[in-house]
C-alpha positions in Angstrom: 27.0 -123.6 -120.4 28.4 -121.1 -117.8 32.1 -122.1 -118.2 31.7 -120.3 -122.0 30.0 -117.2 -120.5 31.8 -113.9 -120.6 31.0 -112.6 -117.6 31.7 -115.9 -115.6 35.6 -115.1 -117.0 35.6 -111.6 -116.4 34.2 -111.8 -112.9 37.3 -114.3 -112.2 39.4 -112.2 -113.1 38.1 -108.7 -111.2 38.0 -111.1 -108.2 41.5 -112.7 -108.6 40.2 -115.9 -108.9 42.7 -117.1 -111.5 44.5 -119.7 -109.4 45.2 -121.7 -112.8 47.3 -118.0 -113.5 51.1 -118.4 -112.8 52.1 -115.3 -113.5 54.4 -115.8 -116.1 54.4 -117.8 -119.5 54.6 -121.3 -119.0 58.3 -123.1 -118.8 57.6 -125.9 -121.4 55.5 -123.4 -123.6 58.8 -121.3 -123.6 61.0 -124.3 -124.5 58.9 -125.3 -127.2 58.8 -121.8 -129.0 62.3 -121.2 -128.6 63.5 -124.0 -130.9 60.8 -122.8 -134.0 63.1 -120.8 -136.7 60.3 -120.2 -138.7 58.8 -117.2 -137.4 56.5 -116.3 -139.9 54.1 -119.1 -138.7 50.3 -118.2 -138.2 50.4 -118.8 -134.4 47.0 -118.8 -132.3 46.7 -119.1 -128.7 43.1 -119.6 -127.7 41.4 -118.8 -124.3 45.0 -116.3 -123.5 43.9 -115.1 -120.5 46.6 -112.7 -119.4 48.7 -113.8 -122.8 52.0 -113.9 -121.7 53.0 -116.7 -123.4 51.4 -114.1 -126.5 54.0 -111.5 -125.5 56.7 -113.8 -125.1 55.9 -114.9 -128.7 55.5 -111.6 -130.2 59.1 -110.8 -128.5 60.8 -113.7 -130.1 60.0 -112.2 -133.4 56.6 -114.2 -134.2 54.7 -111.6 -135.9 52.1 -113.9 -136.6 50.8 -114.8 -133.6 47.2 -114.0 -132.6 45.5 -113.8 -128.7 41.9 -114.7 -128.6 40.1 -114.6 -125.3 36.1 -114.2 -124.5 36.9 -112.1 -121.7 37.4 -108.2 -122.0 39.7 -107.8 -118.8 42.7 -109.7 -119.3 43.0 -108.3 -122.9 42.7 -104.7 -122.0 44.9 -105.3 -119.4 47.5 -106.8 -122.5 46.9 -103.9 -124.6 48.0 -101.3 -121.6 51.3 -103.3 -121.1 52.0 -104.4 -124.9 51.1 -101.4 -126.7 52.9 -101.9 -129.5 51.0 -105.5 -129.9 49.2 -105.0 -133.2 45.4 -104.7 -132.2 44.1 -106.6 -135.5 45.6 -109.8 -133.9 43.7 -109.7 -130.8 40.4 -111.2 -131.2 37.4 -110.7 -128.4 35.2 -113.6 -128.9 34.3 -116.9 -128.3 36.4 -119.8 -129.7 33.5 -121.6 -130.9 32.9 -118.5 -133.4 36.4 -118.0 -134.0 37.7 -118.4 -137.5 40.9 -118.7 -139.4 43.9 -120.8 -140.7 47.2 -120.9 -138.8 50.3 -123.3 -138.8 50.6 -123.5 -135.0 47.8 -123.4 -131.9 49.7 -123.3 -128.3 47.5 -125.0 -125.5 48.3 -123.5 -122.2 45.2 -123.8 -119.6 42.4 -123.3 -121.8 41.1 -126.4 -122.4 41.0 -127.4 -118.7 38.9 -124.3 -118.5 36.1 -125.8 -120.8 32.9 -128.0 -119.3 34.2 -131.7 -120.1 31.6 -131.9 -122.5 32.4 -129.9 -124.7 35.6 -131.2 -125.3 35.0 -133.4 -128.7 33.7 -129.9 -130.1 37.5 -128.2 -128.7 38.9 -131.3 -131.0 36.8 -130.4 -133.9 37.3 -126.5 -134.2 40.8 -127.2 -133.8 41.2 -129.5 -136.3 39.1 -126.8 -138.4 41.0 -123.8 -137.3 45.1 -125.6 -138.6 46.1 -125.8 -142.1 46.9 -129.6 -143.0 49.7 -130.8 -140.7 49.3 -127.7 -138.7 50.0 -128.4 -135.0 48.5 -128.4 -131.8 51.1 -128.2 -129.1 51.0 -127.2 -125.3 50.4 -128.6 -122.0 47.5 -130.6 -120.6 47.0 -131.7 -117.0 47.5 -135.2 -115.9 45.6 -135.3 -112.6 42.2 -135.7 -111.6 41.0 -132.5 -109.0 38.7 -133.0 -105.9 36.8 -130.1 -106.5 33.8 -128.7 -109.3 35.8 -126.9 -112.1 37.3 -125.1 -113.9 40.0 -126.5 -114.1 38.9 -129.9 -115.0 41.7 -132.6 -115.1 42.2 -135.4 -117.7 44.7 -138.1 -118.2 47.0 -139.2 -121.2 44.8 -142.1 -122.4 41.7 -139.8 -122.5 43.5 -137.4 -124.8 45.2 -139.9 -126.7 41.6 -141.4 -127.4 39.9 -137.9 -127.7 42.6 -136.6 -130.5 43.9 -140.1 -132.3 41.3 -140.0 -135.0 42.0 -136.5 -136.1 45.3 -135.9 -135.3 48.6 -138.0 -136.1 50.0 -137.7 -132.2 53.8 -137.1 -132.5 54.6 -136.3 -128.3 52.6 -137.3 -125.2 54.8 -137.1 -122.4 55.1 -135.9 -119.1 56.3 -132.4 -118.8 60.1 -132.4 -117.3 60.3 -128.7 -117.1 56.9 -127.6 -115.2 57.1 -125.7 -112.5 57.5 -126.6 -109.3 53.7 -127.0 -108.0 52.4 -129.0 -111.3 55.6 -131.4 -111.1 54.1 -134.7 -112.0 50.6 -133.4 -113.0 51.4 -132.4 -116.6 51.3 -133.3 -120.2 53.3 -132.4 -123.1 51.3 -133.4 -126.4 52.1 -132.2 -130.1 49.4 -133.0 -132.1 50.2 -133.1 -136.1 47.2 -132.3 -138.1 46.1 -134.8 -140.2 45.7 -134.1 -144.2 42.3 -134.1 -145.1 
């Protein structure tokens, strides 16, 4: 499985090859934080990359919030501009291994990333990683891509069949506020937990 190889990641990103990368922390991720008041959520955001939606977070007051990525480059990179991050909350490994409770795990480009079949196991470790009616919230991509990934694409009714028997699916809609180039190609989904 080559797609969960460190060195596959880290390569990409020596190379630049991080087209799925925008640069910035994603519009509807933004949104979506911005109207939480509770700040002291456990917050997890898997397969960060770069993490700025991790800074962003951390700069809103979530003190909580953790970055996890299996690659060593973009999370050095983090540490030399967010210094002040705390260094116990960012985890080097793979998600499979990961462990821990939280309240909140953002989705932004990481499941996309993974070989297609390991996606029943994504939907399993994340319903083992949130507390009951933790949520799963982020973006997913609505299109179908022409080449080999990563990324891989997806549609609603695959996710809405993949999650509906572990999750209680409160929001799977397109995203309004994406930006310009994924107009019409993304997902919005909030995915509640289910008590067990």
């Amino acid at each position: 499985m080559m797609f969960l190889d460190e060195n596959y990641w880290t390569d990409r990103y020596r190379l630049g090859r991080t087209g799925w990368d925008i640069g910035f922390a994603s519009p509807p991720i933004l949104q979506y934080l911005d109207q939480i008041e509770n700040k002291e959520l456990a917050l997890l955001i898997p397969g960060a990359g770069n993490a700025y939606e991790v800074e962003y977070a951390f700069n809103q007051g979530f003190q909580n919030v953790v970055l996890l990525d299996i690659s060593r480059e973009p999370i050095q990179k983090f540490k030399e501009k967010n210094p002040d991050f705390p260094h116990e909350q960012i985890v080097l490994t793979n998600f499979f291994d990961h462990q821990g409770q939280y309240d909140l795990i953002i989705e932004q480009t990481f499941f996309c990333a993974l070989d297609p079949r390991l996606r029943p196991q994504y939907v399993s470790k994340i319903k083992s990683l949130l507390k009951p009616e933790g949520k799963l919230v982020g973006v997913w991509f609505d299109r179908e891509f022409d080449f080999e990934g990563p990324p891989f694409g997806g549609n609603r009714s695959e996710y809405l069949e993949l999650f509906g028997l572990e999750f209680e699916i409160r929001t799977a809609a397109p995203c309004f506020n994406s930006i310009p180039e994924r107009l019409n190609s993304e997902l919005f989904l909030i995915m509640e937990n289910l008590k067990v």
